[in-house]
C-alpha positions in Angstrom: 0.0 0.0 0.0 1.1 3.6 -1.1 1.9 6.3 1.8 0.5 9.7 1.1 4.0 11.7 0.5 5.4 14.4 -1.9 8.0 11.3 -3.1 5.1 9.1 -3.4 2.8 11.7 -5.4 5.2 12.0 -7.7 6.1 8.4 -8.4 2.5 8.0 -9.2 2.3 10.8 -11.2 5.6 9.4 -13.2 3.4 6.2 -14.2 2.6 6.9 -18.3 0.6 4.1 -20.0 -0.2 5.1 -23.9 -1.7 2.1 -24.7 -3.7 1.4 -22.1 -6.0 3.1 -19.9 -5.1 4.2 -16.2 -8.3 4.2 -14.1 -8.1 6.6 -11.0 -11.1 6.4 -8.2 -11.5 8.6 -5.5 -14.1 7.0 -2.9 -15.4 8.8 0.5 -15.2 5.8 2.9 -15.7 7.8 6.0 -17.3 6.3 8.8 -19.5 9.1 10.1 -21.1 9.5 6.7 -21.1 5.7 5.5 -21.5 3.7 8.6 -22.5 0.5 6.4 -20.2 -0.8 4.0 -22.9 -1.0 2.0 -23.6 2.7 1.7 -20.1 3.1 -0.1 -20.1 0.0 -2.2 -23.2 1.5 -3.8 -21.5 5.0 -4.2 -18.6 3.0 -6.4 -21.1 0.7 -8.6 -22.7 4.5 -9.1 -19.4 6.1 -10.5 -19.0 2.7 -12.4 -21.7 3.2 -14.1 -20.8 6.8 -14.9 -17.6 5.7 -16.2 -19.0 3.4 -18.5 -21.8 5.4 -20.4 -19.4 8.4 -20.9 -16.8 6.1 -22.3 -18.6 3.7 -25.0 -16.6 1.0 -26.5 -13.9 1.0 -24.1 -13.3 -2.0 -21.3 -12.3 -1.5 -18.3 -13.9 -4.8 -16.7 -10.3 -5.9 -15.1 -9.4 -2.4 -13.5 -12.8 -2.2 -11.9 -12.8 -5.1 -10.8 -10.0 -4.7 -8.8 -11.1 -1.6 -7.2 -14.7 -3.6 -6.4 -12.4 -6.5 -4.8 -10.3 -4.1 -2.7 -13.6 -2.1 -1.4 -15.8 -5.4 -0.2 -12.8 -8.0 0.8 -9.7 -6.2 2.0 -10.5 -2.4 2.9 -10.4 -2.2 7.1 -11.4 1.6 8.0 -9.6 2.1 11.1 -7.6 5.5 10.6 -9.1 5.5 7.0 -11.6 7.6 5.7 -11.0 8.1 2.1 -9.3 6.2 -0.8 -7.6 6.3 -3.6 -6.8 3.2 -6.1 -5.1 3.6 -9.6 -5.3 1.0 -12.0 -3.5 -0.3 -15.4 -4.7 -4.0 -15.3 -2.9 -4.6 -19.1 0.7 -3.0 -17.3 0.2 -5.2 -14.4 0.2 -1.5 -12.5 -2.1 -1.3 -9.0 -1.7 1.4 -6.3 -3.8 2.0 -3.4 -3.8 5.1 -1.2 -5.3 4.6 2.6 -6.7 8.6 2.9 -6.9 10.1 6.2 -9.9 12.6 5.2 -12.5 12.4 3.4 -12.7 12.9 -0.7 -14.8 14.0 -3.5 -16.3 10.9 -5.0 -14.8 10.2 -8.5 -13.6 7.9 -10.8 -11.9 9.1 -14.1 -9.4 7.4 -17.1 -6.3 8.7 -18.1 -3.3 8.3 -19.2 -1.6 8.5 -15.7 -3.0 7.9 -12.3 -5.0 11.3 -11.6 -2.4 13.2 -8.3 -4.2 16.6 -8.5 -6.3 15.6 -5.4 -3.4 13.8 -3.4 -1.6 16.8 -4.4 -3.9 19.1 -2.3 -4.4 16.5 0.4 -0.6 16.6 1.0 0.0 20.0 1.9 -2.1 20.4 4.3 -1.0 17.0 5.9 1.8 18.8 6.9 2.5 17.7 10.2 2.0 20.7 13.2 3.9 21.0 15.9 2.7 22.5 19.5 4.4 23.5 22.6 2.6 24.3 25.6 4.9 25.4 28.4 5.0 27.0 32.0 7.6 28.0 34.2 7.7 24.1 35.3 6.3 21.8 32.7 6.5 21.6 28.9 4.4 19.3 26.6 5.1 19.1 22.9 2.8 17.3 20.6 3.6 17.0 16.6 -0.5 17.0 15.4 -1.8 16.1 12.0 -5.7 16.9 11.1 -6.5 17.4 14.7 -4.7 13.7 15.9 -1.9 13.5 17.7 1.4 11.4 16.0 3.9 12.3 18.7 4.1 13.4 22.0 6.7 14.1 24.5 6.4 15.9 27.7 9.6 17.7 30.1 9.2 18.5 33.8 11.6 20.8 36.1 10.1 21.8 39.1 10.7 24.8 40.9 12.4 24.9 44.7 9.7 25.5 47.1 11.5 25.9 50.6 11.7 29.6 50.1 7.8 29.9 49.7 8.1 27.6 53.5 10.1 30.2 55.2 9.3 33.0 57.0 10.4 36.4 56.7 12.6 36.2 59.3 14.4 32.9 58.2 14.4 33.7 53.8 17.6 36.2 53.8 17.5 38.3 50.4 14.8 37.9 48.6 15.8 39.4 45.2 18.5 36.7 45.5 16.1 34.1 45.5 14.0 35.6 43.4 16.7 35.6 41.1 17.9 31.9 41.6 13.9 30.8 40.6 14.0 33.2 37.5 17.3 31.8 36.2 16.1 28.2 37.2 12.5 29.0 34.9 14.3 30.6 32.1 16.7 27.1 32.3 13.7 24.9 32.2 12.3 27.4 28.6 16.3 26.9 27.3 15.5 22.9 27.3 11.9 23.4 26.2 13.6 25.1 23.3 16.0 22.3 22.4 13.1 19.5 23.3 11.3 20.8 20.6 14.3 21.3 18.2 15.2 17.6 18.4 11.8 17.2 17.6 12.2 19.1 14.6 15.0 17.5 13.5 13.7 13.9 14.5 10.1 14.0 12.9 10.0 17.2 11.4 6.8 19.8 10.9 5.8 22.5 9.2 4.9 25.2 11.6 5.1 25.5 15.9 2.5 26.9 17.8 3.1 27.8 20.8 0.7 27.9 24.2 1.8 30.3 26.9 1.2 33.5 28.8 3.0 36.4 27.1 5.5 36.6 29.5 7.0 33.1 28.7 6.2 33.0 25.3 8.7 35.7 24.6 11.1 34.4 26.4 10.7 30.7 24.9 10.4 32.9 21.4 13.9 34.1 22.7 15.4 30.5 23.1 14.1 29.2 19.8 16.6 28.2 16.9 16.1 29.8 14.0 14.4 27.3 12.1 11.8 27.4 14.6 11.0 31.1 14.6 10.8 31.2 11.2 7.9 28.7 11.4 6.5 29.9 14.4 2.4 29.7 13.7 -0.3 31.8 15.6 -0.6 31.0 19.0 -2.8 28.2 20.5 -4.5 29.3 23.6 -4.9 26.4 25.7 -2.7 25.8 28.8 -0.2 22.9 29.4 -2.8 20.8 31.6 -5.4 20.9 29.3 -6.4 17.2 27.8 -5.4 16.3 24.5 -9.1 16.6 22.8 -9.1 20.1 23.9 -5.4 20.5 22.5 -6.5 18.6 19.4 -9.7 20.9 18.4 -7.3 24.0 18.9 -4.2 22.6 16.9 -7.1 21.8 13.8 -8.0 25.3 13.9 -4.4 26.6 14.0 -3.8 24.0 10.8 -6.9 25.6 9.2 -5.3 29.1 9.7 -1.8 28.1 8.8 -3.0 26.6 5.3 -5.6 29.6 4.8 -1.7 31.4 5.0 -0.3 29.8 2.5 -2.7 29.8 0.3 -3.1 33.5 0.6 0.4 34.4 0.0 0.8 32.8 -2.9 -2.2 34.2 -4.5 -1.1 37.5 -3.8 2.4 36.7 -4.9 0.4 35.6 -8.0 -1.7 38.4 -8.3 1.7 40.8 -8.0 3.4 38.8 -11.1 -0.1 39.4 -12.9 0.3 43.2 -12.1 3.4 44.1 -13.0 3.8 41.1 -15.9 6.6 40.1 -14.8 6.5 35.8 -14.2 2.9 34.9 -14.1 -0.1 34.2 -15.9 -3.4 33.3 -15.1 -6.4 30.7 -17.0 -5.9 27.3 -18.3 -5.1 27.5 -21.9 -1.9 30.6 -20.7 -0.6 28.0 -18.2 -1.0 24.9 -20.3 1.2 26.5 -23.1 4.2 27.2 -20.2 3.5 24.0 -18.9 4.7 22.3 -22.6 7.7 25.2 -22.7 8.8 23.7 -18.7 8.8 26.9 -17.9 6.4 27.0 -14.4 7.6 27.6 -11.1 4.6 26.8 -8.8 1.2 26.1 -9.8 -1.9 27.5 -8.2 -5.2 25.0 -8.6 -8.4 25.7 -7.3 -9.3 22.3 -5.5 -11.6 20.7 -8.0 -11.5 22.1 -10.7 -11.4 20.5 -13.9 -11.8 20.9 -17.6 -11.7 18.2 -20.3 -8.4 18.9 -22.9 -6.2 17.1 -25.2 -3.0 15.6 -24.3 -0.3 14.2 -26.8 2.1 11.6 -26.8 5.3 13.9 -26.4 3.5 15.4 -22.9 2.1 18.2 -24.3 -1.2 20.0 -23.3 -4.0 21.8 -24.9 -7.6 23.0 -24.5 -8.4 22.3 -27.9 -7.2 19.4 -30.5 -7.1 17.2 -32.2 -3.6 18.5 -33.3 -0.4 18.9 -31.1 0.3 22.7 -30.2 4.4 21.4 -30.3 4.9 18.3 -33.2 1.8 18.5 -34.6 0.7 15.1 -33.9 -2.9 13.4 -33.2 -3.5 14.0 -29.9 -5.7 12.3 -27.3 -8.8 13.9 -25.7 -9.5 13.3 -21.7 -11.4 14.1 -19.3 -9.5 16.2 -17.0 -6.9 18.2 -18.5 -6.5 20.2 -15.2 -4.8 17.1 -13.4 -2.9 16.1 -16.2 -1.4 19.8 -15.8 -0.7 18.8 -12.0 1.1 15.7 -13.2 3.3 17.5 -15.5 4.0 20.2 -12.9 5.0 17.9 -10.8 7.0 15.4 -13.0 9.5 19.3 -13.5 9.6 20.0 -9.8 7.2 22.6 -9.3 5.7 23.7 -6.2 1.9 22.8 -6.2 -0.4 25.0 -4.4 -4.3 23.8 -3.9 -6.6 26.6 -3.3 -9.9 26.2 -1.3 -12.5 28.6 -2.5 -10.0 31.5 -2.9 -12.4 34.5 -4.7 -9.1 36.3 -6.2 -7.6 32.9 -8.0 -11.6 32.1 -9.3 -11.4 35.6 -11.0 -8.3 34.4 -13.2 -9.5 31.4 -14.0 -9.4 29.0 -11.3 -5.3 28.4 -12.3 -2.1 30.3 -12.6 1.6 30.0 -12.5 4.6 31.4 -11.5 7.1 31.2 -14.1 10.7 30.2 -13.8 11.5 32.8 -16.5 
């Protein structure tokens, strides 16, 4: 079975099969929607027969059969609420993706395994790391869609005989005062590193931190580098809370953290627009730099799609039948948009998956930043 990964993504989207068809399904197998199995068994003989009456003449009898097998015999939904299964049944080619979320229902036949989805499930899959932290106690939690994947927790208590002593008996108080300060801002310098070796160990995208202001600026102090640079907005639970309260905030903070990147690459877009200089905006623009290699990142607006044309050299076009580059026969299919994700990703661009973003919809639901 496949693990959801950039490296993964791309492997699929390297698969190319001319001569035979590549059948890509998307199925919502979530539990709180479909409690019987029943209820999505029915959804995929639906997009079966969808598939077949939009694609007369052609057999794909082995390929869905596969997927039918998989769903009813082998699928166990624990930690699994969407899939993905890509099929070549004359290559000998079968991939299946266990989903943590759930996914549009579809099932569509190309000439590669159809990535754009995967592609927007990825990014924001990217783990998110917390930090809650007192004078005493630090608890660091690496979170993905809400769940926590790793947690580690560090305790240095504070002396308490001076708060035992009388006035008579405690001597200076600023010097005390000072030892506990210096013995607190110890306990944020390992809560620092802690969460550093967790960077380095797991890795995540961006740390959010849970604190009063006081210690968060002087943990913000004690961060390396790398870890201010990620530093997200703040959670605001404290370091006893229990990890379902912890969980519904760090889903909020992910939610807010890909809202971020989404809008700043937009914007970046929308600059390059302005001034002309390295972008363009609407399918048929992007398609054409797309067949030159020249895109840098590639902004999609999640599920959107557009039937095109697509030729055996790679290259793309909204209309055919002739190639834009050699001037061959080229093939029509159904969603032109994801075969633009594949190709972006087979030249290493960035891929950037837009959720209902009204300033990329204006251009077109897809633009680019170009290389040159």
């Amino acid at each position: 079975m496949t693990v959801i990964t950039e490296a993964s993504i791309k492997e699929l989207a390297g698969f190319q099969s001319a001569e035979a068809p590549v059948v890509s399904c998307y199925l919502d197998v979530d539990g709180r929607r479909h409690i019987r199995p029943k209820d999505y068994l029915l959804e995929l003989e639906s997009l079966k027969k969808q598939l077949i009456a939009t694609h007369p003449g052609q057999n794909f009898d082995a390929d869905l059969s596969l997927m039918s097998d998989y769903v009813a015999t082998q699928l166990d939904r624990h930690g699994v609420r969407g899939l993905a299964m890509f099929s070549c049944a004359a290559k000998k080619y079968w991939r299946v993706v266990r989903l943590p979320v759930s996914v549009a229902n579809r099932l569509s036949v190309n000439q590669s395994p159809v990535v754009a989805p995967l592609e927007a499930i990825v990014h924001t899959l990217e783990p998110l790391g917390v930090l809650l932290v007192d004078r005493q106690r630090a608890r660091m939690l690496l979170f993905q869609f809400g769940e926590v994947v790793e947690r580690t927790e560090l305790f240095e208590a504070l002396p308490r005989d001076y708060d035992r002593r009388d006035d008579a008996s405690r001597g200076s108080r600023e010097r005390e005062q000072h030892h506990i300060d210096e013995l607190a801002h110890q306990h944020f310098r390992h809560s620092a590193e802690a969460v550093f070796r967790l960077f380095q160990d797991r890795g995540f995208g961006r740390l959010s931190i849970g604190a009063t202001d006081e210690v968060y600026a002087a943990v913000e102090h004690e961060l390396h580098p790398y870890l201010r640079e990620r530093l997200a907005p703040r959670i605001h639970v404290p370091v006893s809370a229990n990890e379902t309260d912890i969980a519904k905030a760090a889903f909020d903070i992910e939610r807010v953290v890909e809202r971020e990147r989404e809008d700043a690459a937009v914007i970046k877009l929308r600059d390059a627009l302005g001034s002309g200089n390295k972008g363009i905006a609407g399918l048929v623009p992007v398609l054409g730099a797309l067949n030159e290699r020249r895109v840098a990142t590639l902004l999609v607006s999640n599920g959107f799609e557009e039937s095109g044309w697509l030729c055996g050299c790679g290259a793309l076009a909204m209309k055919g039948p002739k190639c834009p580059l050699d001037g061959q026969e080229m093939e029509r299919v159904d969603d032109v948009v994801s075969d633009a994700v594949d190709a972006a990703l087979r030249e290493g661009a960035q891929i950037v998956t837009c959720e209902a973003n009204a300033d990329l919809d204006v251009h077109g639901r897809i633009g680019a930043l170009l290389r040159y």
